[in-house]
C-alpha positions, -999 to +999 in steps of 0.1 A: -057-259-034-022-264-042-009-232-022-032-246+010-013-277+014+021-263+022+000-240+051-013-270+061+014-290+063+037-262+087+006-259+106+008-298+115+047-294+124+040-274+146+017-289+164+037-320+165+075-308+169+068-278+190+036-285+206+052-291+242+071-259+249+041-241+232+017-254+255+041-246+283+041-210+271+005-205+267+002-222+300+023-194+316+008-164+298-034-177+302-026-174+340-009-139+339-036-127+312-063-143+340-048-127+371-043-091+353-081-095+342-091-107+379-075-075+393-095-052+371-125-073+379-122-071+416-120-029+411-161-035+407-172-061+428-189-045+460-172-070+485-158-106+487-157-120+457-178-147+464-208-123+466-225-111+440-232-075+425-217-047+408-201-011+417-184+017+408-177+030+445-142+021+443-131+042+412-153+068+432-133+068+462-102+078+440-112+113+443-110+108+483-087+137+500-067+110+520-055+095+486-050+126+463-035+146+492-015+120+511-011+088+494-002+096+458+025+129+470+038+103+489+038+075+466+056+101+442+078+111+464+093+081+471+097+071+433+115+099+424+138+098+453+143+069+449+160+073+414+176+101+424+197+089+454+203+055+431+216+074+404+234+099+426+257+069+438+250+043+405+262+063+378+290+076+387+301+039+404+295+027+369+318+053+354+349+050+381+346+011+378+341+005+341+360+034+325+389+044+346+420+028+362+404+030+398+423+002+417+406-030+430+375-027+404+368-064+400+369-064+439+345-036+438+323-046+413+319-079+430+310-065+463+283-041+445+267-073+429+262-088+466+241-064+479+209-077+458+213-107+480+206-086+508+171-085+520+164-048+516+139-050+548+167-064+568+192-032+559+156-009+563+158-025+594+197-017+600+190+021+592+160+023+617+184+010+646+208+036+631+184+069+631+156+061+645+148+089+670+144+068+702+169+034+699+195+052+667+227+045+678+241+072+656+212+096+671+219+089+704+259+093+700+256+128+681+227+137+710+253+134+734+281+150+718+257+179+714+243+178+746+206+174+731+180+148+745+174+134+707+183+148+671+153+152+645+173+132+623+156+100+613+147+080+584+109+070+600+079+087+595+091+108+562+094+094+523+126+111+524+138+082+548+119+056+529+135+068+491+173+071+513+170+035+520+151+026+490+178+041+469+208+023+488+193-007+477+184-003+444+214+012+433+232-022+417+200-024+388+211+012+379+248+004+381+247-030+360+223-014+333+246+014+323+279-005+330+276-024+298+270+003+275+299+024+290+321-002+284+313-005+249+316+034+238+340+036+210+368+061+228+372+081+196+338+096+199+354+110+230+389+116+214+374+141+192+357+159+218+390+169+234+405+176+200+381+205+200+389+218+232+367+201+257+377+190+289+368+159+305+336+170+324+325+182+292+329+157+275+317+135+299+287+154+304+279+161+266+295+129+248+296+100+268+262+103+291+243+109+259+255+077+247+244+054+276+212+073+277+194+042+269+209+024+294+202+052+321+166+054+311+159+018+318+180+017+351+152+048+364+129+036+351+129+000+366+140+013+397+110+034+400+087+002+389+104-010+418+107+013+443+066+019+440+054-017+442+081-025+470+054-024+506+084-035+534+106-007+534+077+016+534+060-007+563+088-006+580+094+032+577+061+043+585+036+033+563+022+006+584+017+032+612-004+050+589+018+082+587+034+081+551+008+060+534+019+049+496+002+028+473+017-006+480+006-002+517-028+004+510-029-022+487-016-047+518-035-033+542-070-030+525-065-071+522-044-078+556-062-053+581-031-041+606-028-008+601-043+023+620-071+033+591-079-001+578-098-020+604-118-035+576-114-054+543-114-036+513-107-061+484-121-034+459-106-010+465-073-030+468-075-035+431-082-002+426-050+007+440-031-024+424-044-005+387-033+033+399+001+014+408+007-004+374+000+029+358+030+044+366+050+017+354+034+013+318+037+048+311+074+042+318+077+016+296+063+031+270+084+059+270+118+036+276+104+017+243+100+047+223+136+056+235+145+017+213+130+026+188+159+052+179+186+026+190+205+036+161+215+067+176+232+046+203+250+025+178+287+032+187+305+004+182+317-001+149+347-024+130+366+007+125+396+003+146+374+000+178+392-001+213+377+009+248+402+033+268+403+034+306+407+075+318+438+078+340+425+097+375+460+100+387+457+116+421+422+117+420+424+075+425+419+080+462+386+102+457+367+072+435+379+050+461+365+067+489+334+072+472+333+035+463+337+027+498+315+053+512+285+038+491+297+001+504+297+012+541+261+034+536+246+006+518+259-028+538+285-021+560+267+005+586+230-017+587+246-051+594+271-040+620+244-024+639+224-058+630+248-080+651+255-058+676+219-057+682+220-098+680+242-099+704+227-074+733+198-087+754+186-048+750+200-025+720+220-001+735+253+021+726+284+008+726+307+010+758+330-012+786+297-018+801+279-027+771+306-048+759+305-071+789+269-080+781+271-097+748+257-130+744+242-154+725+209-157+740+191-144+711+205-175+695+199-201+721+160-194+711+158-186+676+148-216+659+119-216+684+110-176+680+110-184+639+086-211+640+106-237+645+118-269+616+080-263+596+091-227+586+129-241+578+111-269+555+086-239+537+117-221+532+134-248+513+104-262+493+100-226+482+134-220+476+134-253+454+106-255+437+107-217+427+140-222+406+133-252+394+100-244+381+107-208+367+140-226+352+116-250+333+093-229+324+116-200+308+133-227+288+099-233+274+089-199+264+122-190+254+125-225+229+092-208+213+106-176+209+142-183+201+139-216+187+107-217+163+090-196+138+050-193+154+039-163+142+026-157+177+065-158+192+061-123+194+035-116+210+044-145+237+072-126+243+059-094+249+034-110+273+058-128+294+068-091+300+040-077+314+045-091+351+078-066+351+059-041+347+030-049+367+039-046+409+041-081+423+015-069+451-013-072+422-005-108+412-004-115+451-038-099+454-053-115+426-040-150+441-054-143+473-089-137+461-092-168+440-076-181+469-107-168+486-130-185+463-115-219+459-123-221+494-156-219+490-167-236+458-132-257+451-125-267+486-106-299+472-075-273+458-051-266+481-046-226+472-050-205+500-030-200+530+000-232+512+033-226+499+021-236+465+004-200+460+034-185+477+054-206+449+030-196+419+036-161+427+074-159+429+068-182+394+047-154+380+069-124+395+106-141+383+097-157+345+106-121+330+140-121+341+139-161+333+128-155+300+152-127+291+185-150+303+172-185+282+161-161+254+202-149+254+213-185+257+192-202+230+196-172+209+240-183+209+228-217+196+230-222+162+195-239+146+222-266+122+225-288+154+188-296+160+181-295+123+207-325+118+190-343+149+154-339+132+171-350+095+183-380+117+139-387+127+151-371+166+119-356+182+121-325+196+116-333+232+152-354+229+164-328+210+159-301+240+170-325+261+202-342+247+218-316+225+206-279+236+205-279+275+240-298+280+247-262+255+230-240+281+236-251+311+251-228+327+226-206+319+201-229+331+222-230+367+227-195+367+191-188+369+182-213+392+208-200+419+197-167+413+157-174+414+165-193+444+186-161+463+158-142+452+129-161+465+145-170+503+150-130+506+117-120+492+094-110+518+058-089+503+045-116+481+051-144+511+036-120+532+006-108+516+002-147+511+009-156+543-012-181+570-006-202+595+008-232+579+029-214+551+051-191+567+081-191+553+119-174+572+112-139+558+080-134+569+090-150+605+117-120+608+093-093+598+066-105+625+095-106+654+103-070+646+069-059+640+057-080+675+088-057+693+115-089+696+141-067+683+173-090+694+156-126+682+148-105+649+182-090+646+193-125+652+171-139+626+187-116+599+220-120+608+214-157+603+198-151+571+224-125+552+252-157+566+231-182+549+229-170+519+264-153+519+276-188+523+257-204+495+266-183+474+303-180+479+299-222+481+285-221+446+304-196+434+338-218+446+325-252+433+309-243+399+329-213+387+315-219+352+279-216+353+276-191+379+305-170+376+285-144+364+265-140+396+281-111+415+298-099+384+266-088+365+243-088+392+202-087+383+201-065+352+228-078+328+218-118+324+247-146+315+255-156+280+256-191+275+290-207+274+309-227+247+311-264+254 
C-alpha cells in the first residue's frame, strides 16, 4: 500500500497542474489520429460516405495500366527530380555562403530565405509565360533569332518541367538544413585531410559532405515529401490537362471533377491514392531516423580548441557569385519580371517600342472585382489570423507537455504531432471534405463544409509540426527553477505559462505566428481542395483567373500578392527586429531559439 500512494499522488498532479496543456495536446492528436483513420476508411467505402456498404474495388484498381504505367513513373519522376535540381543549386549555395569568404553572404542568405514567401504557383506560373510553347517570351525571342515558328523547349506537358520548377522552389529547405551543420564542422577534421595530401575537392568530397550527411538526408528527403504531395505546380504544368498525371492530381481530381478523365467522383479511390502517397514519405522517414540513430558519427564539435574556418576562393569569388546570382534570377528574378510585364499588357506579348507604348494599369482598375471582391479580402485575413494564432496556441500546448512535464506519454505525443509532416496535406484535406460531406447530412447545425473554418483546421493540422518543433526549442532554453519557485509560492500553472514563460518566449511565439501566417496567405491546395462559394480565399481567386484564361487580371493578382507580403514582412522585420529577426535568415527548416530577456 505504501509504494501506491506516492503513484497516486503524481498521478493527481498531474491531472491538476498539467491537465490544460494535456488536454490541448490530446485534443490536437484525437483529430490527426481520426482523420488519418478516416482516410483509410474511405479506401473501402463503395461511394459517398453517407452510403453504406463495403469494397475492395479501389485497392483493385491499383493494378490499373493508367496508374502503374503513367501515374506512378510520373509521380517518381518528379520526386526525384525534384531533389536533384534542389540539391544541384542547394548544396553548393550552402557551402559558398556558410564556409567561404564569398562577398555579400548575409545579403545572399537573406534573399534565399525570401523565396519561401513566394507562392510557388505564382513563379510555376512565371516559367509557363517564360517557355511555354505558344505565349514563352523566351521561346518566342530564341524562335526568331533562329528563324523557327516555335522551339520544343517548354516546361508544360513533361515532369521534367514540373521537377525544374519544383526544384527552384524547394531549394531554400535543402539549403537551411545543411547550412547549420556546415557551419559547425570542426576545421581540423579538414586540416588533416590536407596534411595528407588532399586537395580541396577531395576533401570536400570525402570529409566535409560525409559530415553533413544527416543534414543532406533530411533536406531530400523532405523535399521529396514535398515535392509529391504538392498538386499546383503539377496542375499547372499539365496535370490538370490530364497529360502528366501524378498522384496529388488524382487525388484532387477524383474529389473536384475538372480534369479530362475524371468526369465523376471517386472518393474511394481518392483515399486510395492519398495512402500510395504517404507511402513514400514514411519509408523516407524511416530511413532518415535510422540515419539518427548513428548521430554520434556526426558528433564533430568538441571543446578541443574548436574554431570554424572560412575557405579563401581568391579569384574564384566572382564564380560563387555568379552562381549565387544565377540561382536568384532562375528562381525569382526571371518569373516575376515576366509577372508584371504581363500585368501591365492588355495581351502578353514580347517586348518592343510598340509594346512599350501599351502598358497600362487596366488590369488593376478591375482586380478587386475579378478576385471576388472585399468577401475574399476578409476570408483571406480571418485565415491568415486565426491560423497563427491558433497553431501558436496550440504548439505552446503540446510543446509545455513535452518540454515542460514528465507524462510518460510526452513521447509518444511528440512523435504523433509528427505524423501530419509526413503525411501530404491533400489527405487531411480529403478526409475534411468527406466529413464535411456528412455533417451536411446528419449534423446540418455545424458549419464544416464549403467555410473558412475547415480551410483554417487544415492549415492548423498541416502547420502544428513545424509549430511544435520551434516552442519545443524555446521551452526546452527555459530552465524548470523559475516555475518550480512560482508553484513553492501556491502559483497554478495556468499563471505560471502565462506570467513567467511566454514573456521568456516570446519571440518565439511571434516568430511563428508571422511565419504561419506568410505561409497560410500563399498556400493554395488545401484552400482549394476546400474551396466553395462563400470561402474562397486570394489564392484560390488567382488560380481560377488563370485557369478561366484571364491571364493579365491573374498576373495582376500575383503581383499584388508577392507586394503584399514583401511588405509585411520587411514592416515586421523593421519594427520588431527581435522576435522575428530570424525570419529570412533561417528560413523554414532551421526554427528560432528563444531569446534571453
Amino acid at each position: 500500500m505504501p509504494s501506491v500512494i506516492p503513484f497516486v499522488r503524481r498521478r493527481a498532479r498531474i491531472a491538476t497542474a498539467d491537465a490544460l496543456p494535456l488536454a490541448f495536446s490530446w485534443l490536437v492528436l484525437a483529430v490527426v489520429i481520426f482523420l488519418l483513420a478516416f482516410v483509410l476508411y474511405m479506401t473501402f467505402v463503395p461511394s459517398l460516405p453517407t452510403e453504406p456498404g463495403f469494397t475492395l474495388r479501389h485497392w483493385s484498381n491499383v493494378a490499373s495500366s493508367r496508374l502503374l504505367t503513367k501515374v506512378v513513373p510520373n509521380t517518381v519522376i518528379v520526386g526525384f527530380g525534384t531533389i536533384c535540381i534542389a540539391a544541384f543549386f542547394a548544396l553548393p549555395l550552402a557551402w559558398l555562403l556558410n564556409r567561404t569568404t564569398l562577398p555579400l553572404r548575409t545579403t545572399f542568405t537573406t534573399m534565399i530565405g525570401i523565396v519561401p514567401v513566394i507562392p510557388g504557383f505564382i513563379l510555376a506560373m512565371g516559367w509557363i509565360m517564360l517557355l511555354d510553347e505558344r505565349i514563352g517570351l523566351i521561346n518566342n525571342v530564341a524562335a526568331n533569332l533562329l528563324g523557327l515558328s516555335s522551339l520544343p523547349l517548354g516546361v508544360k506537358d513533361t515532369p521534367w518541367g514540373m521537377a525544374w520548377v519544383l526544384g527552384l522552389v524547394l531549394t531554400p529547405p535543402i539549403f537551411f538544413l545543411v547550412a547549420g551543420p556546415l557551419c559547425r564542422i570542426d576545421p581540423s577534421l579538414e586540416e588533416v585531410a590536407g596534411v595528407i595530401g588532399m586537395k580541396q575537392l577531395t576533401t570536400l568530397r570525402r570529409v566535409t559532405l560525409p559530415l553533413v550527411w544527416p543534414g543532406i538526408l533530411g533536406g531530400l528527403i523532405y523535399t521529396f515529401m514535398t515535392a509529391v504531395s504538392i498538386f499546383e505546380i503539377p496542375a499547372l504544368l499539365g496535370a490538370a490537362s490530364g497529360k502528366v498525371p501524378v498522384l496529388a492530381s488524382e487525388i484532387f481530381y477524383s474529389v473536384r471533377p475538372g480534369g479530362p478523365l475524371t468526369a465523376t467522383f471517386a472518393y474511394g479511390a481518392a483515399g486510395v491514392y492519398g495512402t500510395l502517397l504517404a507511402v513514400p514519405s514514411l519509408v523516407g522517414l524511416y530511413f532518415y531516423l535510422r540515419v539518427l540513430e548513428r548521430t554520434e558519427r556526426y558528433q564533430v564539435i568538441t571543446g578541443k580548441g574548436y574554431r570554424p574556418r572560412e575557405t579563401d576562393l581568391g579569384p574564384l569569388n566572382w564564380i560563387g557569385i555568379g552562381f549565387v546570382i544565377s540561382y536568384l534570377v532562375l528562381a525569382v528574378a526571371l518569373p516575376l519580371l515576366v509577372l508584371l510585364w504581363a500585368s501591365l499588357m492588355p495581351v502578353l506579348q514580347l517586348p518592343s517600342r510598340e509594346a512599350l507604348s501599351k502598358l497600362s494599369f487596366i488590369n488593376y482598375d478591375s482586380l478587386l472585382e475579378g478576385l471576388g471582391g472585399i468577401a475574399v479580402i476578409w476570408n483571406t485575413v480571418v485565415l491568415v489570423l486565426c491560423v497563427s494564432l491558433l497553431v501558436s496556441f496550440f504548439s505552446f500546448m503540446v510543446s509545455w507537455v513535452v518540454v515542460r512535464t514528465r507524462i510518460r506519454s510526452r513521447k509518444l505525443i511528440d512523435m504523433l504531432v509528427m505524423v501530419p509532416h509526413a503525411i501530404p496535406s491533400l489527405a487531411f484535406a480529403f478526409a475534411l471534405a468527406m466529413l464535411g460531406i456528412l455533417a451536411s447530412r446528419w449534423l446540418a447545425w455545424l458549419p464544416l463544409s464549403g467555410t473558412i473554418g475547415i480551410i483554417v483546421i487544415a492549415h492548423i493540422i498541416n502547420r502544428m509540426p513545424y509549430g511544435t518543433r520551434v516552442m519545443n526549442s524555446a521551452l526546452g532554453q527555459v530552465h524548470h527553477e523559475l516555475e518550480e519557485i512560482a508553484q513553492v509560492c501556491g502559483t497554478k500553472t495556468p499563471t505560471v505559462m502565462r506570467r513567467i514563460i511566454l514573456p521568456l518566449v516570446k519571440p518565439s511565439v511571434v516568430y511563428l505566428a508571422v511565419w504561419t501566417a506568410m505561409l497560410s496567405f500563399q498556400e493554395v491546395t488545401m484552400a482549394l481542395f476546400l474551396s466553395g462559394p462563400q470561402n474562397h480565399v486570394l489564392a484560390v481567386s488567382i488560380w481560377e483567373l488563370w485557369e478561366s484564361g484571364s491571364l493579365g487580371t491573374a498576373a495582376a493578382g500575383a503581383v499584388a500578392m508577392v507586394a503584399t507580403m514583401s511588405a509585411l514582412m520587411f514592416a515586421i522585420l523593421s519594427v520588431a527586429r527581435g522576435p522575428t529577426a530570424g525570419l529570412v535568415g533561417r528560413g523554414v527548416a532551421e526554427p528560432p531559439v528563444a531569446e534571453e530577456p
